[in-house]
C-alpha positions as CSV (number, residue, x, y, z in Angstrom):
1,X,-125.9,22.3,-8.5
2,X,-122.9,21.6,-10.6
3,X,-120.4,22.3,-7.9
4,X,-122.0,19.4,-5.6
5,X,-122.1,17.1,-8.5
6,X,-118.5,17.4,-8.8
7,X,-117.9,16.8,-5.3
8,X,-119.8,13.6,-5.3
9,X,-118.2,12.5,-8.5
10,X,-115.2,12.7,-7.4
11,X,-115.6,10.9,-4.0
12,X,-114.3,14.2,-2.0
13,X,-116.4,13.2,1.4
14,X,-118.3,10.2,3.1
15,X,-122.0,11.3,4.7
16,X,-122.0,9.8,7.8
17,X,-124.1,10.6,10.9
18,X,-122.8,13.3,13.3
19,X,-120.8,11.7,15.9
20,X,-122.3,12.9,20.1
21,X,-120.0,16.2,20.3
22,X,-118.3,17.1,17.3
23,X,-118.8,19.9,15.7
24,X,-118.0,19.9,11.9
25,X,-116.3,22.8,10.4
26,X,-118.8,25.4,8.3
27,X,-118.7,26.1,5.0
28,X,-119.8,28.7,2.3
29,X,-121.0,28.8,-1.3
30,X,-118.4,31.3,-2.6
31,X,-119.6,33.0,-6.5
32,X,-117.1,34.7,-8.7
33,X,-116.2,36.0,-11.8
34,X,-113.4,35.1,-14.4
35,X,-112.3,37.1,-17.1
36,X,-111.4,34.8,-19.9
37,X,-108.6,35.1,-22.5
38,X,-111.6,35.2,-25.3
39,X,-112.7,38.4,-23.2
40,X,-116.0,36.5,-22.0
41,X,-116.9,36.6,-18.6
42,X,-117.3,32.9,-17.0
43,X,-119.5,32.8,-13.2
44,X,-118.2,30.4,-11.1
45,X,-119.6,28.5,-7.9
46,X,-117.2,26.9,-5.5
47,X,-118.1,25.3,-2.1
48,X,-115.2,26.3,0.5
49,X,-114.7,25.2,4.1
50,X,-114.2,28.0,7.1
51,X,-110.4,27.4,7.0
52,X,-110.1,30.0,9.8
53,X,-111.8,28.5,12.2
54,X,-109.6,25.2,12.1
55,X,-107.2,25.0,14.9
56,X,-103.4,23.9,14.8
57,X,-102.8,20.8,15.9
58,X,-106.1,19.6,16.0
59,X,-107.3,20.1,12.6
60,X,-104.3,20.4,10.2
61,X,-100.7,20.4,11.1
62,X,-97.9,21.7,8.3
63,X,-99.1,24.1,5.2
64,X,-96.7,25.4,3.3
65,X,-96.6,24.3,-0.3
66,X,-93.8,25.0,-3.2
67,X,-95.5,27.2,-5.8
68,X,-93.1,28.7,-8.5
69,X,-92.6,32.2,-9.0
70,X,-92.3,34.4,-12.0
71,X,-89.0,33.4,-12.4
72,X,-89.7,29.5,-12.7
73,X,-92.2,31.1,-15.7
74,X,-89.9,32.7,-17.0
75,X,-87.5,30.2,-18.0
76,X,-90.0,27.4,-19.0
77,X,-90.9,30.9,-21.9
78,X,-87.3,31.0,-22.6
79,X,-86.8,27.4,-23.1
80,X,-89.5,27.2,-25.4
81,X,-88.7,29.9,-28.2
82,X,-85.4,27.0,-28.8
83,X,-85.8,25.5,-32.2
84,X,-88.3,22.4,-32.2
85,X,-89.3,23.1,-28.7
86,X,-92.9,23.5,-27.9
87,X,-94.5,24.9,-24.9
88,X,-97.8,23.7,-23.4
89,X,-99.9,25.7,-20.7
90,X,-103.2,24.1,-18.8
91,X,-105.7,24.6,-16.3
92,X,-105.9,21.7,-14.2
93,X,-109.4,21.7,-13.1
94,X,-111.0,21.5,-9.3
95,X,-107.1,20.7,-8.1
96,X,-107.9,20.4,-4.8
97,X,-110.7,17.6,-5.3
98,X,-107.8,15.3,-6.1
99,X,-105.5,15.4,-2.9
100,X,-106.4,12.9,-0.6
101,X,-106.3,14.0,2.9
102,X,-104.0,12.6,5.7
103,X,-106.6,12.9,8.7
104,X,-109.7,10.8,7.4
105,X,-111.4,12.3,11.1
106,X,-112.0,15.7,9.5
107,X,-116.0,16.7,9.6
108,X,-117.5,19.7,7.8
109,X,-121.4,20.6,7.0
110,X,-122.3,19.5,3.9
111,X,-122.8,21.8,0.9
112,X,-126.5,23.7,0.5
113,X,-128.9,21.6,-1.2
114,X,-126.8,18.6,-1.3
115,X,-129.4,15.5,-0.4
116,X,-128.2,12.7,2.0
117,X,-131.5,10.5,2.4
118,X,-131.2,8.1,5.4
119,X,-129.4,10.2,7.6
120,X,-130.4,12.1,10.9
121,X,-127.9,14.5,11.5
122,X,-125.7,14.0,8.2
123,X,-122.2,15.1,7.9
124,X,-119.2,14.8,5.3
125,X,-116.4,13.0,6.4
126,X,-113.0,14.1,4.4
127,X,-111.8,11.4,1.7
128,X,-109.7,14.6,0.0
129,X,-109.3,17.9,0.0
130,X,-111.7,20.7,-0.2
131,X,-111.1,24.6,-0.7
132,X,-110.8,26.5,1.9
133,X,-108.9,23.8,3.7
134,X,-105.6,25.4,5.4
135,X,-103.8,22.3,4.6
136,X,-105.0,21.7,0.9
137,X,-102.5,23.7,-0.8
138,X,-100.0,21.5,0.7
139,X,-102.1,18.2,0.3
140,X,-102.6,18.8,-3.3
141,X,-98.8,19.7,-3.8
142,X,-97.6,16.5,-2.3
143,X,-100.2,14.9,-4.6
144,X,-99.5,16.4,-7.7
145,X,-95.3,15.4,-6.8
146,X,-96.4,11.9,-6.5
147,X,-98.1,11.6,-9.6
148,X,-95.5,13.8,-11.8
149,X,-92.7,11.2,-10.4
150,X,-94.9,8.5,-12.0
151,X,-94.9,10.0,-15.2
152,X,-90.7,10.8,-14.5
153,X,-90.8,14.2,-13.6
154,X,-88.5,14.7,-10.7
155,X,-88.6,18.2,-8.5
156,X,-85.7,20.4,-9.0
157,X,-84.0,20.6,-5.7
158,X,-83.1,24.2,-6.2
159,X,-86.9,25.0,-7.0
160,X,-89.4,22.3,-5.7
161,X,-92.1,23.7,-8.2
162,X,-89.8,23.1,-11.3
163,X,-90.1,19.5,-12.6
164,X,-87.6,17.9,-15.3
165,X,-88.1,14.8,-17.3
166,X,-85.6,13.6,-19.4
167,X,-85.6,10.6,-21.9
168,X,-82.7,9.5,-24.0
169,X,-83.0,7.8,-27.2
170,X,-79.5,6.3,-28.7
171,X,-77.7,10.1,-28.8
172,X,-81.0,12.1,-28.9
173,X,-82.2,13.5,-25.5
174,X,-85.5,15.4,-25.2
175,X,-86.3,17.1,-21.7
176,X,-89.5,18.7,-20.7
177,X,-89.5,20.9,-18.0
178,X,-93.1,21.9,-16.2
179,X,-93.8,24.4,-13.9
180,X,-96.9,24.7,-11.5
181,X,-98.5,28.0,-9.4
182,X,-101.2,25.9,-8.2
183,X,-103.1,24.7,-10.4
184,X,-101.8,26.9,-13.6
185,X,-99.2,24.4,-15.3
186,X,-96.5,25.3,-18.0
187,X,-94.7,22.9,-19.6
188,X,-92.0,22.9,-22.5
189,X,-90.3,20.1,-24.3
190,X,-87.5,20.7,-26.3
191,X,-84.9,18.0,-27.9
192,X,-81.0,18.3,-27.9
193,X,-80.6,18.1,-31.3
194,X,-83.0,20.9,-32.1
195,X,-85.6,18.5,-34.0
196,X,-88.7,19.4,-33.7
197,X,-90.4,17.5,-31.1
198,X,-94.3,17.7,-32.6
199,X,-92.5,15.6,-35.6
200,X,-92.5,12.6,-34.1
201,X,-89.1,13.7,-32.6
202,X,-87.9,12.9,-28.9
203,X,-88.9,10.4,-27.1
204,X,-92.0,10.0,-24.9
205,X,-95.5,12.1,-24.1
206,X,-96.0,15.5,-24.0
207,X,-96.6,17.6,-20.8
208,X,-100.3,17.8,-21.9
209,X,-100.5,14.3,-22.3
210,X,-98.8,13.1,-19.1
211,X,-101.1,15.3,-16.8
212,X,-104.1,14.1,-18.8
213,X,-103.2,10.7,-17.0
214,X,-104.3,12.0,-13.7
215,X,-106.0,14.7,-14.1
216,X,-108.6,16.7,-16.3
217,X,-107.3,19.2,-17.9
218,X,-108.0,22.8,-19.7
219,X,-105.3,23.4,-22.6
220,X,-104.6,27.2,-23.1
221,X,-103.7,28.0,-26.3
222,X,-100.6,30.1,-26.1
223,X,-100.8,30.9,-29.9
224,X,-103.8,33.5,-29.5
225,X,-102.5,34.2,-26.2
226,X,-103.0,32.5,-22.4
227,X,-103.0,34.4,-18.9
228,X,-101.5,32.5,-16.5
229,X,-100.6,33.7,-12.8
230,X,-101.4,37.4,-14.5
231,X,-99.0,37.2,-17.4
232,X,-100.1,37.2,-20.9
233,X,-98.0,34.8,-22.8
234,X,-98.2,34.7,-26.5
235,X,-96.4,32.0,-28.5
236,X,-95.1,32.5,-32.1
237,X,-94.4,29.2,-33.6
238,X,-93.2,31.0,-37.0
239,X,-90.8,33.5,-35.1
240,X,-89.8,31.5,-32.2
241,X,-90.7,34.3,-29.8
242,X,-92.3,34.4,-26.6
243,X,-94.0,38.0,-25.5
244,X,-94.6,38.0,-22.0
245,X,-97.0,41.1,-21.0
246,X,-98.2,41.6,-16.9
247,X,-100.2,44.5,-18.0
248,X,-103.5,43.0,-16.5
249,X,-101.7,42.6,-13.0
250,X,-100.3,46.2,-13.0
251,X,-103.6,47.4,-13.6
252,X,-105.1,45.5,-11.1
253,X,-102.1,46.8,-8.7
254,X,-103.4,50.0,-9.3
255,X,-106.4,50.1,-8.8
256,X,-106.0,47.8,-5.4
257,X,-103.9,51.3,-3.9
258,X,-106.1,54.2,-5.9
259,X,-103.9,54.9,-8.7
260,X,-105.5,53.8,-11.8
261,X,-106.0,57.6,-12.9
262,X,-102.3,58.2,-12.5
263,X,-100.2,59.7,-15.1
């Protein structure tokens, strides 16, 4: 199964045998489907942990997480229709995979079909975060802060899910500015001087390129149109524009309270 492949490449637990009186959180195999930007439907498998049965205290302490808003959005789009800026939107993939946890004495059952030869009574001890996890929002927040300050990003203090890097060459300055809802990144880098920045021009990596240092990656391509947090974004190089469409989300508004054959 590719979901358990994942979780053992990327060292999420240890197996180790069940310890006299623990009892190790369940988990489920949870299947969906994803409506791509192509139109194509992807089915996904995911392997997430009964997050309501954890208790406070015991099995994970603070949660809350800084996630941008439509607003954050917003004004990396605007930012980016400057001239010589260029806008960036990715995927990051299995986010929560990467967080290391900050209670190694968490147990859950392991996944179905996952082999651990050797073992009696075989459990996974938490090296990271899984899904499901009421904690791994926040884990993979403080993770994904700590590795955006190594590439110079530093979170805006008016909006901790708003990240600003800025590198100044002679009297040139070029800024990126990135935003993150969980694991749907936006980034735009744009130069002082109104150069254009895929020319060689302003100093330093592109937003694409720093995540890729830490993480792997899916690049939308804003040109033929992305969705990200339910917003169609379509870039026009040529035109400098930026449409912006939630049509999708109102839709799906809708039909959540009955009202999809509204006039």
């Amino acid at each position: 199964m590719a979901e358990n492949d994942t979780i053992q490449q990327m060292g999420v637990f240890e197996i180790v045998e069940l310890p006299p009186g623990a009892k190790p959180l369940p988990g489920m195999m949870v299947f969906a489907k994803k409506k791509l930007d192509d139109g194509s439907t992807k089915f996904k498998a995911r392997y997430v942990v009964r997050g309501d049965l954890q208790v406070h205290g015991r099995d994970f302490g603070a949660t809350f997480a800084a996630a941008s808003d439509f607003t954050g959005y917003r004004l990396a789009a605007a930012l980016s229709v400057q001239p010589g800026a260029h806008p960036e939107a990715i995927d990051i993939k299995g986010a929560f995979l990467y967080a290391p946890m900050d209670d190694n004495d968490l147990l859950v059952h392991l996944p179905p079909l996952y082999i651990a030869p050797g073992f009696h009574r075989p459990v996974a001890r938490l090296r990271k975060g899984l899904y499901g996890l009421r904690q791994a929002p926040r884990l993979f927040k403080n993770h994904l802060t700590k590795q955006m300050r190594q590439e110079h990003y530093l979170p805006l203090r008016s909006n901790l899910a708003l990240y600003l890097k800025s590198v100044i060459e002679g009297e040139s300055v070029s800024r990126t500015l990135a935003t993150y809802w969980v694991d749907d990144g936006f980034g735009v880098k744009w130069r002082n001087d109104g150069k254009d920045v895929m020319d060689g021009g302003g100093g330093g990596s592109r937003f694409v390129e720093d995540v890729e240092k830490n993480f792997e990656v899916k690049v939308k391509d804003l040109v033929v149109g992305a969705t990200i947090v339910g917003m169609k974004m379509d870039w026009d190089e040529g035109d400098r524009t930026m449409k912006i469409s939630a049509r999708e989300r109102i839709l799906d508004m809708a039909k959540e309270f009955g009202l999809q054959d509204a006039n």
